[in-house]
C-alpha positions as CSV (number, residue, x, y, z in Angstrom):
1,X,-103.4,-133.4,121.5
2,X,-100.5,-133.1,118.7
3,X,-102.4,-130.7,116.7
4,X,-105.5,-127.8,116.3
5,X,-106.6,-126.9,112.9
6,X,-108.3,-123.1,112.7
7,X,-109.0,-121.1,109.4
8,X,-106.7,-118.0,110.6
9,X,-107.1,-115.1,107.9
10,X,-104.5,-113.6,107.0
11,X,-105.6,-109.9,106.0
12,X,-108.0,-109.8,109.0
13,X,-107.5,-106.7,111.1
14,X,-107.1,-109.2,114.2
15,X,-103.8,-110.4,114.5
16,X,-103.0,-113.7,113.9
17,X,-102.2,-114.6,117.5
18,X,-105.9,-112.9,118.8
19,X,-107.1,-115.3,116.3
20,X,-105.2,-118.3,117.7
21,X,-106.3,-116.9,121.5
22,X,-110.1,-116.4,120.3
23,X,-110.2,-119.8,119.1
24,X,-108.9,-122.2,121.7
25,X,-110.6,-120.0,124.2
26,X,-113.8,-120.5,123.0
27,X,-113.5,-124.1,122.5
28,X,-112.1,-124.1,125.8
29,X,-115.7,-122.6,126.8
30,X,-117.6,-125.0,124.9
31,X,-116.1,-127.6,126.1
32,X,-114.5,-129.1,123.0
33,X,-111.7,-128.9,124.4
34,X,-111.5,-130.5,128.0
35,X,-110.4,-129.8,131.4
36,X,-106.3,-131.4,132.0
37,X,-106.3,-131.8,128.5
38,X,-102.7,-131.2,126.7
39,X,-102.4,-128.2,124.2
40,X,-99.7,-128.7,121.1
41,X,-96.3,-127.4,122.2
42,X,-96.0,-123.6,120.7
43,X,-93.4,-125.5,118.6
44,X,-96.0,-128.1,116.9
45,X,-98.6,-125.6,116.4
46,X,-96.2,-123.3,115.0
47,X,-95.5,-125.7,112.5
48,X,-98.9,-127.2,111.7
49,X,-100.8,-123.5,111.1
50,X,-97.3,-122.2,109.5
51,X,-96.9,-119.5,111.8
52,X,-93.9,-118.0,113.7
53,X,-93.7,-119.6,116.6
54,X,-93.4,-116.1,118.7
55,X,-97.2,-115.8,117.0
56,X,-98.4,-118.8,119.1
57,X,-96.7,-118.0,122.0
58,X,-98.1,-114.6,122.0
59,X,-101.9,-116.4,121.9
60,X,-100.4,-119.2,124.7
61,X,-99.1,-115.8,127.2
62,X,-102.6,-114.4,126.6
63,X,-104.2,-117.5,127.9
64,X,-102.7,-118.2,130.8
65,X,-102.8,-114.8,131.8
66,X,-106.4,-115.1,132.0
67,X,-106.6,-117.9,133.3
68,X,-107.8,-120.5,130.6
69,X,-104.8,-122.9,130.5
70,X,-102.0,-124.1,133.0
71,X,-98.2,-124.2,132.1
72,X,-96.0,-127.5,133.6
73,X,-92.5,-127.2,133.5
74,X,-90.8,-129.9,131.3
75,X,-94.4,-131.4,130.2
76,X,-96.3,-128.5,128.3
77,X,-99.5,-126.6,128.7
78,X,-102.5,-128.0,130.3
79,X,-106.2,-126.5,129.8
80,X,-107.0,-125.4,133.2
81,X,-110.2,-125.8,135.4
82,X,-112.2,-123.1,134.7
83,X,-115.3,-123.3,136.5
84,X,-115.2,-119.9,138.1
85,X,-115.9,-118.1,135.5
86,X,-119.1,-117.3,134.0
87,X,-119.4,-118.4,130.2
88,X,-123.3,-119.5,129.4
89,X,-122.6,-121.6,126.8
90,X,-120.3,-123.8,128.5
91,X,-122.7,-123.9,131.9
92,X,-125.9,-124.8,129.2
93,X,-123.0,-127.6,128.3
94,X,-122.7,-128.2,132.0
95,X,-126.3,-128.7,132.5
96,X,-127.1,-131.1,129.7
97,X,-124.4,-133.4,130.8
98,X,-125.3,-133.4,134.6
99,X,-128.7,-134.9,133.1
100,X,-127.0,-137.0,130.9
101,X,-125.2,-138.4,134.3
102,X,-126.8,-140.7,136.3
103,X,-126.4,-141.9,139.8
104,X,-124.4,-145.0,140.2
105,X,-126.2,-147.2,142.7
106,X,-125.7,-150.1,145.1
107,X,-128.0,-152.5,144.1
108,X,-129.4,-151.7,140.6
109,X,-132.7,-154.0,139.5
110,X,-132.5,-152.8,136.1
111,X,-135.2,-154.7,133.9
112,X,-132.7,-154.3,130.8
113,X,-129.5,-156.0,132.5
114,X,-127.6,-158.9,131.2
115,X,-124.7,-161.0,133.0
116,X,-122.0,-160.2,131.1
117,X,-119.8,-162.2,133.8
118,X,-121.2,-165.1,132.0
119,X,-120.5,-164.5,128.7
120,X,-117.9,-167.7,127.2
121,X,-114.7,-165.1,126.3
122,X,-113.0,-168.4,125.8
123,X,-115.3,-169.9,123.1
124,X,-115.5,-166.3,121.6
125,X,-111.7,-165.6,121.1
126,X,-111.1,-169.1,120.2
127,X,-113.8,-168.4,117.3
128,X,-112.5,-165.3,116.3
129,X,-108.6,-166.5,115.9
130,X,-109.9,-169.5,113.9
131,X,-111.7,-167.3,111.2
132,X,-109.2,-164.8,111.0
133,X,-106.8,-167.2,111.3
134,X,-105.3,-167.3,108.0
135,X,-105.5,-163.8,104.8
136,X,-109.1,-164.6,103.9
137,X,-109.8,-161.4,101.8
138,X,-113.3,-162.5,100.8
139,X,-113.8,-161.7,104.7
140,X,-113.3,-158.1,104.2
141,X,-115.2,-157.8,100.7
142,X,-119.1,-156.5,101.0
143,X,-121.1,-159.6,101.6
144,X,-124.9,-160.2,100.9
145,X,-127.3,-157.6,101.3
146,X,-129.7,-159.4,103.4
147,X,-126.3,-161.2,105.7
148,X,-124.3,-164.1,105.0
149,X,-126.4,-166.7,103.6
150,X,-124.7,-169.7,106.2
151,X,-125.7,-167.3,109.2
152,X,-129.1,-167.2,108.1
153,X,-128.9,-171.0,108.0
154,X,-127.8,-171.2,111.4
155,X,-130.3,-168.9,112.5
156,X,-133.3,-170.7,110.3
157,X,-131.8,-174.1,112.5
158,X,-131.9,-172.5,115.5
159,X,-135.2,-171.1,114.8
160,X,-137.0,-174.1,113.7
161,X,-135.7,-176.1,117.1
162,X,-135.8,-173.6,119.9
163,X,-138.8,-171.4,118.4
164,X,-140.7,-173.8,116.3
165,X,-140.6,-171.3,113.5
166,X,-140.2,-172.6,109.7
167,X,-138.5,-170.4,107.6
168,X,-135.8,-170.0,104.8
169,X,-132.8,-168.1,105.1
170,X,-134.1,-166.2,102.0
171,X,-136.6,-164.6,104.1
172,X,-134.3,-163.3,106.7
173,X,-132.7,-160.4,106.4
174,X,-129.4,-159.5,109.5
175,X,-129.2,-156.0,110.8
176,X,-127.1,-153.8,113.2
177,X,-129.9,-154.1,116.0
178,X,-133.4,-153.5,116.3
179,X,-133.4,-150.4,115.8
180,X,-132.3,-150.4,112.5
181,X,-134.4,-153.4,111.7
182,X,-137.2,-151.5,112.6
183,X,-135.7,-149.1,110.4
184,X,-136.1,-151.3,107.4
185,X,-139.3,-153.0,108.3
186,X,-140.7,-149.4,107.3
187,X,-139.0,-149.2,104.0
188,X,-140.8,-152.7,103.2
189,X,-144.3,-151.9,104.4
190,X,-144.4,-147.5,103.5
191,X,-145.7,-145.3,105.5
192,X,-149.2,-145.6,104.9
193,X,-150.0,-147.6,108.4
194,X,-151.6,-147.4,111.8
195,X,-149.9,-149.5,114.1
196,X,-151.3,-150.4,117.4
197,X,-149.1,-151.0,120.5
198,X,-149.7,-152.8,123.6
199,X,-150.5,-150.5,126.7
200,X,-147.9,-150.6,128.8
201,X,-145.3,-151.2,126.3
202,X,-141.8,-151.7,125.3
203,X,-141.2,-148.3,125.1
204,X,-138.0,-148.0,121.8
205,X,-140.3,-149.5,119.6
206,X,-143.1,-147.5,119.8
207,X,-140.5,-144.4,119.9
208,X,-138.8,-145.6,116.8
209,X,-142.8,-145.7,115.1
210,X,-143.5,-142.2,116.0
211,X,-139.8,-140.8,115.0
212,X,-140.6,-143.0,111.5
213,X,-143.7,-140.9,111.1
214,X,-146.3,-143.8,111.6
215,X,-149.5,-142.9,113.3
216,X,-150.1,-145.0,116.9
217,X,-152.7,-146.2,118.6
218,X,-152.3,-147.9,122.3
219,X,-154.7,-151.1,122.8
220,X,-155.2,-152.2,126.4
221,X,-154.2,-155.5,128.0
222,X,-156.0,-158.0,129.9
223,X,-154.6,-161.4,131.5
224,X,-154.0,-163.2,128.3
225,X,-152.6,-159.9,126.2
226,X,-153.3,-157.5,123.8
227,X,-157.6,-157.2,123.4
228,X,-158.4,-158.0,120.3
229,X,-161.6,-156.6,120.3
230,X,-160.2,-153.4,120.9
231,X,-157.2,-153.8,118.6
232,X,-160.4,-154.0,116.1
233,X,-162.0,-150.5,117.2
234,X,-158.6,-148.7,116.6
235,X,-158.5,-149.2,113.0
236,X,-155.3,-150.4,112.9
237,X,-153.6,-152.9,110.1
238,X,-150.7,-153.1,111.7
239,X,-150.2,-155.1,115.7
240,X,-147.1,-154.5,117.2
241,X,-146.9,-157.3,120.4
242,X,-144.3,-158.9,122.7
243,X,-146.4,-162.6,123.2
244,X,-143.6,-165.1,124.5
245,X,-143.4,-162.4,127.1
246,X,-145.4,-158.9,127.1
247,X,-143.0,-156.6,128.2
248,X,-143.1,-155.3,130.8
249,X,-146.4,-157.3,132.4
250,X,-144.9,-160.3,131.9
251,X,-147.8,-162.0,130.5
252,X,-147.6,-164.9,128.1
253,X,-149.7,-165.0,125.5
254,X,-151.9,-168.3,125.7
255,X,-152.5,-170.1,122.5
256,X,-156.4,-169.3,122.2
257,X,-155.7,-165.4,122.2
258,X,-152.2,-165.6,119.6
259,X,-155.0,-167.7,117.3
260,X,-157.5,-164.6,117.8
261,X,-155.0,-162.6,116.9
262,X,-154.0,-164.4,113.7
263,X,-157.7,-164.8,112.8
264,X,-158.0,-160.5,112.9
265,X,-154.5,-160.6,111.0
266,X,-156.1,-162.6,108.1
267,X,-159.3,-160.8,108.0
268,X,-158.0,-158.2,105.7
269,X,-155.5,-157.5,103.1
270,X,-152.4,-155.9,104.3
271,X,-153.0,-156.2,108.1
272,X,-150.1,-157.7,109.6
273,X,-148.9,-158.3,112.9
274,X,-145.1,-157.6,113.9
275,X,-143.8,-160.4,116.8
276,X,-140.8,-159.1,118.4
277,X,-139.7,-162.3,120.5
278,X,-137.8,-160.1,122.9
279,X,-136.5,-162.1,126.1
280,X,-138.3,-165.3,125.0
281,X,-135.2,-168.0,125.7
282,X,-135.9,-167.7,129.4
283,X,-138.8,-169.4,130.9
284,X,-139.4,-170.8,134.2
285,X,-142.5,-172.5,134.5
286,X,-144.4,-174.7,132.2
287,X,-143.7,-176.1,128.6
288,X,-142.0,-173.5,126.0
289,X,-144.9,-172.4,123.5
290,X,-143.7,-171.8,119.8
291,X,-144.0,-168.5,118.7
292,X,-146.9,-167.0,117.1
293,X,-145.0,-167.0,113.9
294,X,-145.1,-170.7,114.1
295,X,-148.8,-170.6,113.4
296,X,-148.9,-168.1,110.9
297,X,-150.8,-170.1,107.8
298,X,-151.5,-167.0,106.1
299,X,-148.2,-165.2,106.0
300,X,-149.3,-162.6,108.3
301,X,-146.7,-162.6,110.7
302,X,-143.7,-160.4,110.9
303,X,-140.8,-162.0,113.5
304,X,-138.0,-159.9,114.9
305,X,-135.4,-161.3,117.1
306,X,-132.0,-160.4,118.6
307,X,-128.7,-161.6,120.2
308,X,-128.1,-158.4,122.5
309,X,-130.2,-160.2,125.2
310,X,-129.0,-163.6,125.0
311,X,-125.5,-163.5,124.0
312,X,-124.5,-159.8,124.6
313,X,-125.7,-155.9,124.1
314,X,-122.5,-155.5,122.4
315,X,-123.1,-157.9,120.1
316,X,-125.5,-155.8,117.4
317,X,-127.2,-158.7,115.7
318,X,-130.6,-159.1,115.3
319,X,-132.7,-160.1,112.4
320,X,-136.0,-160.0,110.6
321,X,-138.1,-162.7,109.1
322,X,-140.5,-161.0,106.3
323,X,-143.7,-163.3,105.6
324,X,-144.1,-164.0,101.2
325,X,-145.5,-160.9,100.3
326,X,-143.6,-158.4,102.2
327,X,-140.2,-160.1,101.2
328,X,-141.2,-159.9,96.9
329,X,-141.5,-156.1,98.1
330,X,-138.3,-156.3,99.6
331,X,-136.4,-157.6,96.6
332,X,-138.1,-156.0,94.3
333,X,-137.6,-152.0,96.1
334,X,-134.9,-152.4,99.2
335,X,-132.5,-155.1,98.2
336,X,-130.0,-152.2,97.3
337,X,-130.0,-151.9,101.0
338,X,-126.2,-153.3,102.2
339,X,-126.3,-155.4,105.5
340,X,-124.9,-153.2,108.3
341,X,-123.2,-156.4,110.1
342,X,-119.8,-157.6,108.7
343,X,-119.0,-160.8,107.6
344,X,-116.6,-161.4,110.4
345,X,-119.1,-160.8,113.0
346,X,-121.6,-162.7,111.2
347,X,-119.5,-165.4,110.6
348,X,-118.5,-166.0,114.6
349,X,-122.1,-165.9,116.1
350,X,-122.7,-168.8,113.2
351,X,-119.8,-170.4,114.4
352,X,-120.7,-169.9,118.1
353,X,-124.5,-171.4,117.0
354,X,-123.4,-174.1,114.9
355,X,-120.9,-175.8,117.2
356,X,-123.2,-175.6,120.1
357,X,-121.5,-172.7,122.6
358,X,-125.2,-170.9,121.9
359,X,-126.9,-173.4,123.1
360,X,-124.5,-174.3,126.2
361,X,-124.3,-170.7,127.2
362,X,-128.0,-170.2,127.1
363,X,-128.7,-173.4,129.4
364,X,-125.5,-171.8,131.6
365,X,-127.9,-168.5,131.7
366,X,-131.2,-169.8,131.9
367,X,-129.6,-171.7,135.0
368,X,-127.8,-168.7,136.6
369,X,-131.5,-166.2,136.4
370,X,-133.5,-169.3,137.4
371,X,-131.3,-169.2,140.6
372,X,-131.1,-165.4,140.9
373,X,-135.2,-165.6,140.6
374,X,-136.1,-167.9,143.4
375,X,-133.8,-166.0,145.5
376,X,-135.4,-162.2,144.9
377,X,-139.2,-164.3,145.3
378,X,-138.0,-166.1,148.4
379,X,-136.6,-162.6,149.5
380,X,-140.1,-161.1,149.2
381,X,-142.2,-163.7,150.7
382,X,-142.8,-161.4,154.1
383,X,-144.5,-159.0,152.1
384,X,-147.0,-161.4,150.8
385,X,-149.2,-158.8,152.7
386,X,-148.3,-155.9,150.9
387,X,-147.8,-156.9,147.9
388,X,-148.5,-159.0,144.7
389,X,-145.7,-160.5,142.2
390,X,-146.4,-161.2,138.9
391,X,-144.8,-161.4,135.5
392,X,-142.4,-164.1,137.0
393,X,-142.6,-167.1,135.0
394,X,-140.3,-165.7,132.3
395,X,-137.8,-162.9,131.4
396,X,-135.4,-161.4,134.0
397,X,-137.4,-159.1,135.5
398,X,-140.5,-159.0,137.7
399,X,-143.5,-156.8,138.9
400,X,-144.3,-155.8,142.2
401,X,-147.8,-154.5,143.0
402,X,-148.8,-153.1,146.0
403,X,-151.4,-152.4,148.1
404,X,-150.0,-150.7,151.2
405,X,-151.0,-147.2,150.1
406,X,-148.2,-146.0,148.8
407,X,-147.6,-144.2,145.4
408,X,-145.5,-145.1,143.1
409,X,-143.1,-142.3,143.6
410,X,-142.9,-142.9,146.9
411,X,-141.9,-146.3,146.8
412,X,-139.1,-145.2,144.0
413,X,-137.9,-142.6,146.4
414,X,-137.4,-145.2,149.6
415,X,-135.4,-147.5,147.8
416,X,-133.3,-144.5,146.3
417,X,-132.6,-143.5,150.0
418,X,-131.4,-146.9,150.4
419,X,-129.0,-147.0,147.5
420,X,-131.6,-149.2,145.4
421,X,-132.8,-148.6,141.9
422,X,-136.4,-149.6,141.1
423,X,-138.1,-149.1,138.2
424,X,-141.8,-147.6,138.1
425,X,-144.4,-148.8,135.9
426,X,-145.8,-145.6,134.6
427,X,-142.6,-145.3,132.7
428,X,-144.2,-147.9,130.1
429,X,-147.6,-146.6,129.6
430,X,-148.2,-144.5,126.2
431,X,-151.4,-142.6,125.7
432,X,-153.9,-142.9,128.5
433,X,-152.4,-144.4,131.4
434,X,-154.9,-146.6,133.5
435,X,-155.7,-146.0,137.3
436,X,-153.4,-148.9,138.6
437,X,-152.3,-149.6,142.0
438,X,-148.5,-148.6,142.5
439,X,-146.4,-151.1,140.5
440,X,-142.2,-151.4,140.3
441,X,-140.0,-153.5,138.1
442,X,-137.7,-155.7,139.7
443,X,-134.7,-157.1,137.0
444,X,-132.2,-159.6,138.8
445,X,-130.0,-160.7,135.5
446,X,-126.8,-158.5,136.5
447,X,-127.1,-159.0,140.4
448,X,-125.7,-161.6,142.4
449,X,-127.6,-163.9,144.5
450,X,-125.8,-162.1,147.3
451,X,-126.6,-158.5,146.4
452,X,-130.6,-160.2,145.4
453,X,-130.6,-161.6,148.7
454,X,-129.1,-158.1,150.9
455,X,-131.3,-155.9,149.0
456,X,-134.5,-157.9,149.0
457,X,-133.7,-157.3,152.5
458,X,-133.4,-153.8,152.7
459,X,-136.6,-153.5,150.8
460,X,-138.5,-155.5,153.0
461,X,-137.6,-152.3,156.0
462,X,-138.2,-149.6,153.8
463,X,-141.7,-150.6,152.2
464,X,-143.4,-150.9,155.5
């Protein structure tokens, strides 16, 4: 730390150096100012608050004296470690970050993990140095509103072949995550909606509705997805679903229920049905099916999709594709809206698209979890008569449900003893929660086969 700005008042009745004392002892408290961290030398401080510098080392004296910072010889002063003493604020501090901290463990199936040991750092830098390889300002000027119009391209290319989706780049607009696109998805539409979720469901999203003020409503799933007969009691005009792959059942939506769905869609002016395609490059078993925006007819279908699983969480690119009506409402109200991706970035993943390393590091992927899969199933096989898997023909992740008598907590708690993370189903479910036998969530993306293979086994003693 080279300097500490404080508003010291001169006329105060305080002296200056209580002032200087008061202040970096209570950030000291607060924790603003850390434990081992350097102070300014009295000299620097001196200078920067335009003080003598017998002023600050009067304040300096006072706080080591009680206790609050550490002196070094040659090397300066040191904030100290003050747990021992009692300051409220900075235990309520304390607290929040202990539950901020979580345990690091073992073997971790997190349902949200990606392989970054995968990701091409070859192809990526090599990108990178060839478009800032030479002063192009216009890279560093504000670009399109909606993203660069040649990374829409790519992504309208990539959609139509992997996807089956037919769209124009003028109907996709590039964001800084989902989040945000969700963001602007409820600048187009107002706030005037009901919008019915999936039950269990992917949890941010229907967050991200309520913190935007919309009202919710949970609709119930059966083998082949969201009920639409249900979704038609709840009043909603707005379907929020996950079909390439609910998350987190697993189930993919067959074609006879996405065309049920598009048929409630169309019944009535402004209903609409959001398609988030989370997770759907990776598929295990059976022909790819399009998605439903494929078969939307009567522009009905709003399609959100992302990089952050495929390519990298780091990378915050993902993108919405607005159906006719919803995108004249976009340029005629939100277009003033600036694209929170820059060009650079934007311009390497169309790069990376383009020249095929999307495409070759998906197949590398797809490859490595299809591996990583077979291993955790043939890992579980002597439990066949405990237990049920299901959700496994797509994704990274899937569900164990068991019929052994245990609770969900309990089985959460035995692998915790072991040093391995599940993940319980209840944590998905939003309004009533259904009486279901105990269910866990098993992701194997950022495992290795080994680690799948030790802790499958390890599982296998503490479940019985």
């Amino acid at each position: 730390m080279n300097e500490l700005t404080m508003s010291l008042k001169s006329r105060s009745r305080l002296p200056l150096y209580e002032q200087i004392y008061s202040y970096i002892k209570t950030d000291i408290q607060q924790g603003r100012i850390a434990y081992g961290e350097k102070l300014p030398s009295t000299r620097a401080l001196s200078k920067h608050l335009e003080v003598s510098r017998s002023t600050v080392e009067l304040a300096y004296e006072q706080l080591l004296s009680e206790g609050y910072i550490e002196s070094e010889p040659y090397k300066g002063f040191f904030v100290a470690q003050t747990e021992e003493l009692y300051h409220l604020v900075r235990e309520r501090k304390q607290a929040s970050a202990v539950k901020r901290e979580e345990k690091k463990y073992r073997y971790d199936f997190s349902p949200n993990g990606v392989d970054l040991r995968s990701f091409p750092y070859n192809a990526w830098r090599k990108l990178s140095k060839d478009i800032l390889v030479d002063d192009r300002t216009e890279l560093f000027r504000s670009g399109d509103s909606k993203g660069e119009y040649g990374f829409r391209n790519a992504i309208c290319s990539y959609l139509h072949q992997a996807r089956g989706v037919n769209c124009s780049p003028e109907q996709i607009i590039v964001g800084a995550g989902s989040d945000y696109i969700l963001m602007l998805l409820s600048m187009v539409l107002g706030r005037e909606h009901r919008i019915a979720f999936e039950n269990p469901a992917y949890k941010q999203a229907y967050r991200m509705a309520n913190a935007l003020d919309y009202e919710t409503v949970p609709v119930s799933l059966d083998r082949n997805g969201m009920k639409v007969s249900e979704l038609e009691e709840t009043g909603a005009d707005i379907a929020y679903v996950t079909p390439s792959h609910q998350y987190p059942t697993g189930i993919v939506m067959p074609i006879n229920r996405r065309m049920e769905l598009l048929r409630w869609a169309a019944k009535e002016e402004g209903r609409y049905i959001v398609e988030d395609d989370y997770d759907s490059e990776y598929r295990y078993k059976g022909k790819p099916i399009p998605a439903l925006k494929g078969y939307d007819a009567h522009e009905k279908v709003i399609y959100l999709g992302t990089f952050s699983k495929s390519i990298a969480p780091a990378i915050r690119l993902s993108y919405i594709v607005l159906p006719g009506p919803l995108l004249e409402e976009y340029e005629r109200r939100n277009d003033f809206v600036h694209s929170t991706v820059s060009k650079v970035d934007q311009m390497i993943v169309q790069r990376f698209i383009e020249e095929g390393y999307y495409e070759r590091h998906l197949n590398k992927t797809r490859a490595l979890y299809k591996s990583r899969h077979d291993v955790l199933i043939e890992g579980l096989k002597s439990m066949s008569d405990i237990l049920t898997i299901s959700g496994e023909h797509a994704g990274v992740h899937l569900l164990l449900t068991f019929r052994n008598g245990m609770t969900e907590e309990e089985l959460i708690q035995r692998a915790k003893a072991e040093d391995i993370r599940v993940y319980g189903m209840s944590d998905y479910w939003i309004g009533k929660r259904e009486e279901t036998e105990a269910t866990i969530l098993l992701g194997y993306a950022n495992l290795t086969e080994e680690q799948i293979r030790e802790a499958a086994e390890i599982l296998n003693r503490c479940f019985r």
